[in-house]
C-alpha positions as CSV (number, residue, x, y, z in Angstrom):
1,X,0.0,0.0,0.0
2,X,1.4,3.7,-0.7
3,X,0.6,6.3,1.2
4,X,0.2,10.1,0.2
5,X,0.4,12.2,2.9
6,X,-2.2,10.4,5.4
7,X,-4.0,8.8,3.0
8,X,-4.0,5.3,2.4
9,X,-3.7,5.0,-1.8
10,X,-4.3,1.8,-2.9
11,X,-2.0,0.2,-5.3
12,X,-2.0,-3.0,-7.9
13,X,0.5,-5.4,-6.3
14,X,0.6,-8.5,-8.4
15,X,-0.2,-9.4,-11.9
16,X,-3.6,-11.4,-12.2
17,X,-1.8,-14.9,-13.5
18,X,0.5,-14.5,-10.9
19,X,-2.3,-15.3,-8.1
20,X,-4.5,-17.6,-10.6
21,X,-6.4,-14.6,-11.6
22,X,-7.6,-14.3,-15.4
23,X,-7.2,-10.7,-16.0
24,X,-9.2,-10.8,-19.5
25,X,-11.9,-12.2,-17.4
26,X,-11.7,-9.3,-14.9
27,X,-11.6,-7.3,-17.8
28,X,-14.9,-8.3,-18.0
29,X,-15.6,-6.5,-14.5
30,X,-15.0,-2.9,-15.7
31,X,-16.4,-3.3,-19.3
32,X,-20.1,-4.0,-17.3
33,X,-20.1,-1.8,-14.7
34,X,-18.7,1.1,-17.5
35,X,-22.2,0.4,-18.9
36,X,-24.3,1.7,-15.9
37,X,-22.1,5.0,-15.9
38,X,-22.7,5.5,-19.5
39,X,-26.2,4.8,-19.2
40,X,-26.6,7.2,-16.2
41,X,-27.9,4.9,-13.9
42,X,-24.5,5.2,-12.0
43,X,-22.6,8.7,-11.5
44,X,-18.9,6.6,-10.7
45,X,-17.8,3.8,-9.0
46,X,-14.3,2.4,-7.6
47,X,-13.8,-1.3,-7.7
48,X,-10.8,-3.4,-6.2
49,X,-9.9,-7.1,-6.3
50,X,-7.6,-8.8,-4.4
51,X,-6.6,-12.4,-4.2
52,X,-3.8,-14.0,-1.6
53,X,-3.1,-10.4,0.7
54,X,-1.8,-8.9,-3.3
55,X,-4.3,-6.2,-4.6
56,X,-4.5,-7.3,-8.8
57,X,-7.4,-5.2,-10.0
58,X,-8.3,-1.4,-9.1
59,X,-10.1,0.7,-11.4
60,X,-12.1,3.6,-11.4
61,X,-14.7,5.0,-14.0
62,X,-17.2,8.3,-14.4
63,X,-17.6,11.1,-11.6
64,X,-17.7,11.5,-7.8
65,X,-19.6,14.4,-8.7
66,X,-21.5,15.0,-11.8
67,X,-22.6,18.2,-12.0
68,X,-19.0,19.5,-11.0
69,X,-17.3,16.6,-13.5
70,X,-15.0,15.9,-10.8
71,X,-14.0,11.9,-11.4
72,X,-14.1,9.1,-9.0
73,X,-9.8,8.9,-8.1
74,X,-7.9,7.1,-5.5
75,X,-8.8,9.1,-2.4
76,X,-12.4,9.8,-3.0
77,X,-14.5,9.6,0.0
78,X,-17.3,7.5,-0.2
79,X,-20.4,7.3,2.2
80,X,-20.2,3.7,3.2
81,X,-23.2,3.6,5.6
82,X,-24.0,-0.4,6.7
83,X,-20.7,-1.4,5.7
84,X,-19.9,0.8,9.2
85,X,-21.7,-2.0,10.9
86,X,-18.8,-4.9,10.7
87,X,-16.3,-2.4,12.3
88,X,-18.7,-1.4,15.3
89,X,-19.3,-5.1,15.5
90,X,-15.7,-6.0,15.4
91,X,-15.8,-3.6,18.2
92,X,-17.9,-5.7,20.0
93,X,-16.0,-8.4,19.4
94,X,-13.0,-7.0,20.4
95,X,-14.8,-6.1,23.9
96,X,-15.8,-9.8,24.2
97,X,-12.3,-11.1,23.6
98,X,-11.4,-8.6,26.6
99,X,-13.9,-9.7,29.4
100,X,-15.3,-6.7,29.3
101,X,-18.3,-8.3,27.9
102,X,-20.5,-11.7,27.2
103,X,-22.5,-12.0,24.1
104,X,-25.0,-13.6,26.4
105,X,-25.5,-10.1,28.4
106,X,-28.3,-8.7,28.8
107,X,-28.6,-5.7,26.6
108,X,-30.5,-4.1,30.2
109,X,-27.2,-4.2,31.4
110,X,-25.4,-2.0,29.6
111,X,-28.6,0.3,28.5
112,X,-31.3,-0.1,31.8
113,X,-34.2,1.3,29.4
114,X,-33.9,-2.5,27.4
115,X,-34.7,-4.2,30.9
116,X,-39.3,-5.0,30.7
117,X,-39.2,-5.6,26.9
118,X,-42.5,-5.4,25.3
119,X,-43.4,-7.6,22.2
120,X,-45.6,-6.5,19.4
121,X,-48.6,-8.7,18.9
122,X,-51.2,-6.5,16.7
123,X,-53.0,-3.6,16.4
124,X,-51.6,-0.2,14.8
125,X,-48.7,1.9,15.3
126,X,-50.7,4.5,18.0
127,X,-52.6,1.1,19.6
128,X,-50.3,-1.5,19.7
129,X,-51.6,-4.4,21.6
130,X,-47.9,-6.1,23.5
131,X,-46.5,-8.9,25.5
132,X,-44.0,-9.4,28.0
133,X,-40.4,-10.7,26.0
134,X,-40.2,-13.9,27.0
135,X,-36.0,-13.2,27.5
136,X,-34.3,-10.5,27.4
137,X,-32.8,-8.6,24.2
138,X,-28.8,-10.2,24.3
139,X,-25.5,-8.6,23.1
140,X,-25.8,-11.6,20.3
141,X,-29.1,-10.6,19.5
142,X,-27.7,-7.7,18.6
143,X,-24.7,-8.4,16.3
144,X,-27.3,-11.2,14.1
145,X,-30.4,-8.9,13.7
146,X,-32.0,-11.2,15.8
147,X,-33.3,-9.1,18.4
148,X,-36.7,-7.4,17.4
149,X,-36.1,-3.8,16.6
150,X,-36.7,-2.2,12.9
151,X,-35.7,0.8,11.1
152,X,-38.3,3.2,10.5
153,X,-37.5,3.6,6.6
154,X,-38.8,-0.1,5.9
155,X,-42.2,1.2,5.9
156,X,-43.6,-2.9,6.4
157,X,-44.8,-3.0,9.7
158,X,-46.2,-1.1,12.1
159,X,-43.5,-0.7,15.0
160,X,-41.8,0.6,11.8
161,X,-44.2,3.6,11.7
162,X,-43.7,4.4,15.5
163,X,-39.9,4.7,14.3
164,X,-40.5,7.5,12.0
165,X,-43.3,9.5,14.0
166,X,-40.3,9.8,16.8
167,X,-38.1,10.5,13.8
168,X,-35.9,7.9,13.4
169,X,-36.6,7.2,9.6
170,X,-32.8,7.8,8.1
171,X,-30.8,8.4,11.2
172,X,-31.8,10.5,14.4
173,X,-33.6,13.8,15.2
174,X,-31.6,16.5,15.5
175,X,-29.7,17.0,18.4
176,X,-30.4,14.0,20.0
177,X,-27.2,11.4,20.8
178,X,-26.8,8.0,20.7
179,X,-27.7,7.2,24.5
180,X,-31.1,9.1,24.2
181,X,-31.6,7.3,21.0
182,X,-31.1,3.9,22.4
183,X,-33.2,4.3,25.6
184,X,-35.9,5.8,22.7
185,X,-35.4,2.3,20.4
186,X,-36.1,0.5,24.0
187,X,-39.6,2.1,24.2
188,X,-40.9,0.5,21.0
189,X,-42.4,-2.8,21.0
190,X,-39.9,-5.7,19.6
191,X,-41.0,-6.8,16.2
192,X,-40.9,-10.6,17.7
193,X,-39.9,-12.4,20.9
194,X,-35.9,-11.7,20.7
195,X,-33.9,-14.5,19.2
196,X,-36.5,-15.9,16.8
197,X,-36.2,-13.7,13.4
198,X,-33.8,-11.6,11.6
199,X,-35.2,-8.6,10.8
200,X,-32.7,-5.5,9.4
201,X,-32.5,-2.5,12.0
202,X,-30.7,-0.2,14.5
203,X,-29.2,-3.3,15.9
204,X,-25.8,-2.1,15.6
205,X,-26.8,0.8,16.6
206,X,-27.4,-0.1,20.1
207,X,-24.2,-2.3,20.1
208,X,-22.7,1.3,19.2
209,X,-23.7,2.3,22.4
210,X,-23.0,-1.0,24.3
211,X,-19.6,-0.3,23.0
212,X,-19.4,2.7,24.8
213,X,-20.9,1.4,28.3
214,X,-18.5,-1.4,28.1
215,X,-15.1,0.7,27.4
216,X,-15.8,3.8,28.7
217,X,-15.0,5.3,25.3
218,X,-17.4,7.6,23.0
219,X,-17.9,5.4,19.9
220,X,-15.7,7.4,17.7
221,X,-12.8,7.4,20.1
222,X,-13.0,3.4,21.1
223,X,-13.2,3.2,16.9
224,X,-10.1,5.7,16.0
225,X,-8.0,4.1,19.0
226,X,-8.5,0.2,18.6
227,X,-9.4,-0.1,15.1
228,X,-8.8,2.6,12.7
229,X,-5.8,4.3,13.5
230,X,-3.6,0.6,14.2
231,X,-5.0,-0.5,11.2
232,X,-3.9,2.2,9.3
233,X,-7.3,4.1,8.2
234,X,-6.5,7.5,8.5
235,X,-9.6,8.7,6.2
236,X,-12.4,6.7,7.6
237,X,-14.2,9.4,10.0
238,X,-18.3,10.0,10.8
239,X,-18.0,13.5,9.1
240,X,-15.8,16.0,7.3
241,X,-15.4,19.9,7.9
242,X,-17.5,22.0,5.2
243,X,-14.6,23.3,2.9
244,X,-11.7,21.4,3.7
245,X,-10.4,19.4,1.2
246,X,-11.4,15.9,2.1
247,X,-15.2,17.5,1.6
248,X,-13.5,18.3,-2.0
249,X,-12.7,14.6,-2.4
250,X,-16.2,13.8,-1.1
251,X,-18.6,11.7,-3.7
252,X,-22.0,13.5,-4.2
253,X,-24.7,11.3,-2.9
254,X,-27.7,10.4,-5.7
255,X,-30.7,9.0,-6.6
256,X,-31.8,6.9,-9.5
257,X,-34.5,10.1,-11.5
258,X,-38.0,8.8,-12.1
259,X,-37.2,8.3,-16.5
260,X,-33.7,7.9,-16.1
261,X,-30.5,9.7,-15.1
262,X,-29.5,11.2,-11.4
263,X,-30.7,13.3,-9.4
264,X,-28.6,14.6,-6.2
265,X,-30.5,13.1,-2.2
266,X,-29.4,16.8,-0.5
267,X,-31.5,15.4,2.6
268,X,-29.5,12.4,3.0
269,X,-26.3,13.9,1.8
270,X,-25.7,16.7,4.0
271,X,-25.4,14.2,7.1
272,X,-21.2,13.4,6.0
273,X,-20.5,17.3,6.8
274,X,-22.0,17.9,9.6
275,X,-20.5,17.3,13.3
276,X,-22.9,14.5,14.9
277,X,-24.2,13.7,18.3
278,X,-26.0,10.9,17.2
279,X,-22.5,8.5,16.3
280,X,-24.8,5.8,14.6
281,X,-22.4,2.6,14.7
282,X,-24.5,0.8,11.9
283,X,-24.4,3.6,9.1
284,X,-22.4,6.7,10.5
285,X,-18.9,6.1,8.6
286,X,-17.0,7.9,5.7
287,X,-14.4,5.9,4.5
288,X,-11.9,5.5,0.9
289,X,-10.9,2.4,-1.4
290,X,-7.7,2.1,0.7
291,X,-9.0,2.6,3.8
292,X,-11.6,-0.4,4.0
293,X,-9.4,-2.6,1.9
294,X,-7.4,-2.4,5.2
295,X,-10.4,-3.6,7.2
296,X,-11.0,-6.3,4.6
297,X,-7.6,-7.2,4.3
298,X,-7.6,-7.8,8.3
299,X,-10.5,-10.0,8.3
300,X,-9.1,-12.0,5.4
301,X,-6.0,-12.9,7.4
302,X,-7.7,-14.0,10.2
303,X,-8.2,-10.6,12.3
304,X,-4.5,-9.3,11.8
305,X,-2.8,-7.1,8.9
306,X,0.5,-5.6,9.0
307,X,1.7,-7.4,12.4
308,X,-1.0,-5.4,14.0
309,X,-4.2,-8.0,15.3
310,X,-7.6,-6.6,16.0
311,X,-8.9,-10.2,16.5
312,X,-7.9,-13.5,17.4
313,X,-8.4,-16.0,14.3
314,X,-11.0,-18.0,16.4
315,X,-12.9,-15.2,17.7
316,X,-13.2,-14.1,13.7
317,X,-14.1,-17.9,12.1
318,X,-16.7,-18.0,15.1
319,X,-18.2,-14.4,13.8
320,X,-18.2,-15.5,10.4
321,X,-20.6,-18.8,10.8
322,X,-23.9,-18.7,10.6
323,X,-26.1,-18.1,13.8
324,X,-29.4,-17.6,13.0
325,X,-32.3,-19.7,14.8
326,X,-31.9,-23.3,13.7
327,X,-29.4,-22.9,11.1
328,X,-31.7,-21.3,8.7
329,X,-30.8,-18.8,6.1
330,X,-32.3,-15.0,5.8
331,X,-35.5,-16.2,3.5
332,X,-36.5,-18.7,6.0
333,X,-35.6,-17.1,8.9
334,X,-35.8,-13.3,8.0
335,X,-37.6,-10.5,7.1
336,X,-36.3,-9.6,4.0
337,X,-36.8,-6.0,2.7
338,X,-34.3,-5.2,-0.1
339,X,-35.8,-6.1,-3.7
340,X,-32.2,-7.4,-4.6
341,X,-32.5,-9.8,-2.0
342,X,-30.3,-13.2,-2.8
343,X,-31.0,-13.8,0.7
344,X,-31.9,-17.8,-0.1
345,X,-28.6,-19.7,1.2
346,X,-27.5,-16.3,3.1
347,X,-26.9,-16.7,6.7
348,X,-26.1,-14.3,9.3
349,X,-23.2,-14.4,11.8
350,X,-21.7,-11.6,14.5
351,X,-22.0,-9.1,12.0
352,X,-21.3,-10.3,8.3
353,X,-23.9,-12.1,6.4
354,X,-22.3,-15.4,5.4
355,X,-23.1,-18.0,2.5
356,X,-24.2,-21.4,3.4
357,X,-25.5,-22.9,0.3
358,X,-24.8,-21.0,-2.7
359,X,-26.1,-23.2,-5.4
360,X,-29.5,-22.8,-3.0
361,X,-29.5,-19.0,-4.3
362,X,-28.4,-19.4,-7.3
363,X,-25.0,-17.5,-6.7
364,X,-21.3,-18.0,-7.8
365,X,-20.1,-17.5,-4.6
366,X,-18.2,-20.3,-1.9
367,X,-19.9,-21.2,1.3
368,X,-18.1,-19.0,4.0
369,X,-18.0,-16.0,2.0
370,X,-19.0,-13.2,4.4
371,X,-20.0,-10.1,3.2
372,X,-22.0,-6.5,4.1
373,X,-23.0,-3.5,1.8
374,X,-24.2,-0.1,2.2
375,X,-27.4,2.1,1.7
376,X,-25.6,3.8,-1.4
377,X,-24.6,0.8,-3.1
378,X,-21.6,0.2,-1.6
379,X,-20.5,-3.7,-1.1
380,X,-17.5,-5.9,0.0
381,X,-16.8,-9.5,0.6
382,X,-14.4,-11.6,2.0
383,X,-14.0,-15.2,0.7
384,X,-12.0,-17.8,2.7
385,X,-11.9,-20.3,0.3
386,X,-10.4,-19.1,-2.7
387,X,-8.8,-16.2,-0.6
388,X,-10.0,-13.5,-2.5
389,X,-11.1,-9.9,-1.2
390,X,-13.3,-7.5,-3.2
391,X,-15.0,-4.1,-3.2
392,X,-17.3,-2.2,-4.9
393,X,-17.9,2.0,-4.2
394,X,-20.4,4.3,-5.5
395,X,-23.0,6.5,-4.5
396,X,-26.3,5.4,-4.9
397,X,-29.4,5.1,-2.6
398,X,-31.2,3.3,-2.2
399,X,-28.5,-0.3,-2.8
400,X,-31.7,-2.1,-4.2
401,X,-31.7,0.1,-7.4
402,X,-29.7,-2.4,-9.1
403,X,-28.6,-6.0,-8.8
404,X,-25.1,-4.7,-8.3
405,X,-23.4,-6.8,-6.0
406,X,-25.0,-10.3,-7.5
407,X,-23.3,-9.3,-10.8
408,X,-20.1,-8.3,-8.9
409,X,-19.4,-11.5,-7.1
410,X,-20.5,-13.4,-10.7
411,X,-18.0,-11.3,-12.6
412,X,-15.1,-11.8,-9.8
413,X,-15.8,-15.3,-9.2
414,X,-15.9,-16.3,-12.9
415,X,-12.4,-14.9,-13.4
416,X,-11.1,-17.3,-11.2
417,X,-9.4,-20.0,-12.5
418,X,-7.0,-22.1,-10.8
């Protein structure tokens, strides 16, 4: 990796036939995703590809901000939203390797408003009717998705609804921080009796703020000292200063326009320049290419990169499994939201969704291959078994526009051949 400066710049280390890698075949890669640019369904994207700890394929193509014609380069800053999640749950992890917690835990313990959980069991959003929990919400529920809560902007239930009318549709209310925001997602009903479902929400969140119970550490700070700065990630941050120039290098944030074409999500977008209070763990982050190939690069070697170890190699194959309720995967078990779901043979572990049976949904991709994206079509993926590491950035909302990251792992997996 070369470094400008602080920034991490990523750089191609290895020919493709040196690692087994076909790089006509990856080819391939660049020549499809060049299409969505061209056709204005994407304003830019950056893609790497590593296999074996060697980066052999980075490219770039279109803008990081169209109306400006500023291109998509090495040290653009991308909003990377869920794909904060595996670093505040490595976080976790990290916590749980220390003593300092159990993923058993009750969640009451850390945060007393979780203690006298109420379940939903019908009615509408202003007359729910509830029941008792029948055990509490767990540190574990937490990390799998399993424990009950929502996110307002799913719009499919109606504990969903009480979300947004306290305003948590996309983030927070303004002004309000992350412990009044937990003690707030502990007054909703659960979805279901904890432990029972997945169902995508503020779950990370709330391990945000277990995080900070359990170390004593704001969010940010337990993130920058344990995680970000020994690995190296000097540009992944929960905000930039209005005109300094990382907001320069910042990607403009869009939405597919109604017809065709792009049109800039100001709402959502304004969010990466603002100081927070609310330090969300499961969507806050800004990062760059060559910052999160660094995190990637760590889980791929087994929780250590560059002699520095976040995680021990067991405490990482142990995340990486699936855990959801009788060894289902995400259609059987979960509540699947995103209309690009491949969620058949997808299970969930301590933070990474992991495959289990890829022929089962019809993917190229190994069983073991753990994975996470973001809101604005962001995706990475990790894959034990043929050792390779890949990563997709753009800017996008919401990641369901396009069937993105099915293609991706096709057009990487295909161009391996030995």
């Amino acid at each position: 990796m070369g470094r400008l400066g602080t920034v991490t710049v990523p750089k191609i280390e290895a020919d493709p036939a040196e690692v087994g890698l076909d790089a006509a075949r990856l080819g391939r890669i660049d020549t499809h995703f060049r299409r969505y640019v061209d056709e204005g369904k994407l304003p830019g994207w950056t893609i790497a590809v590593g296999r074996g700890d060697r980066l052999v394929h980075l490219s770039h193509h279109g803008r990081r901000d169209v109306e400006a014609g500023l291109p998509v380069t090495d040290d653009t800053i991308w909003r990377i939203y869920s794909m904060t999640k595996p670093i505040t749950s490595v976080a976790a992890l990290m916590l749980w390797e220390r003593g300092a917690l159990e993923l058993t835990d009750p969640v009451s313990r850390y945060i007393p408003a979780f203690a006298e959980q109420r379940v939903y069991r019908g009615g509408s959003a202003l007359n729910p009717g509830t029941d008792a929990a029948l055990e509490p919400v767990r540190v574990h529920h937490l990390l799998t998705h399993t424990a009950g809560l929502t996110y307002g902007f799913h719009h499919a239930h109606p504990v969903d609804e009480m979300y947004r009318s306290k305003g948590y549709e996309f983030g927070a209310p303004e002004g309000v921080d992350l412990a009044t925001a937990a003690d707030q997602f502990a007054s909703f009903p659960l979805l279901f009796q904890p432990g029972t479902e997945w169902n995508y929400s503020v779950a990370t969140d709330v391990l945000g703020r277990v995080v900070e119970v359990a170390s004593g550490q704001r969010l940010d700070e337990f993130l920058r000292t344990e995680i970000l700065d020994p690995l190296g990630m000097t540009e992944t941050t929960f905000s930039v200063a209005p005109g300094s120039p990382e907001a320069e290098r910042l990607a403009t944030l869009y939405n597919a326009r109604p017809g065709g074409g792009l049109v800039v999500n100001k709402v959502l977008a304004r969010a990466a320049t603002r100081e927070p209070t609310y330090l969300s763990g499961g969507g806050g982050l800004l990062s760059t290419a060559g910052d999160y190939l660094r995190f990637a690069r760590m889980l791929a070697r087994g929780g250590e990169l560059d002699g520095v170890r976040i995680l021990g190699p067991r405490t990482l194959a142990r995340a990486t499994r699936n855990h959801l309720p009788g060894g289902g995967d995400l259609e059987t078990v979960g509540r699947p939201i995103f209309s690009e779901s491949a969620f058949t043979g997808v299970g969930f572990g301590l933070g990474f969704s992991v495959v289990i049976d890829g022929p089962a949904g019809k993917q190229l991709a190994n069983e073991g291959t753990f994975a996470w994206g973001g809101l604005a079509s962001t995706a990475f993926w990790v894959d034990p078994v043929d050792d390779v590491v890949a990563l997709f950035f753009t800017q996008l909302v919401p990641s369901s526009t396009y069937p993105i990251r099915s293609q991706l792992q096709t057009l990487v997996q295909q161009a391996v051949i030995d």
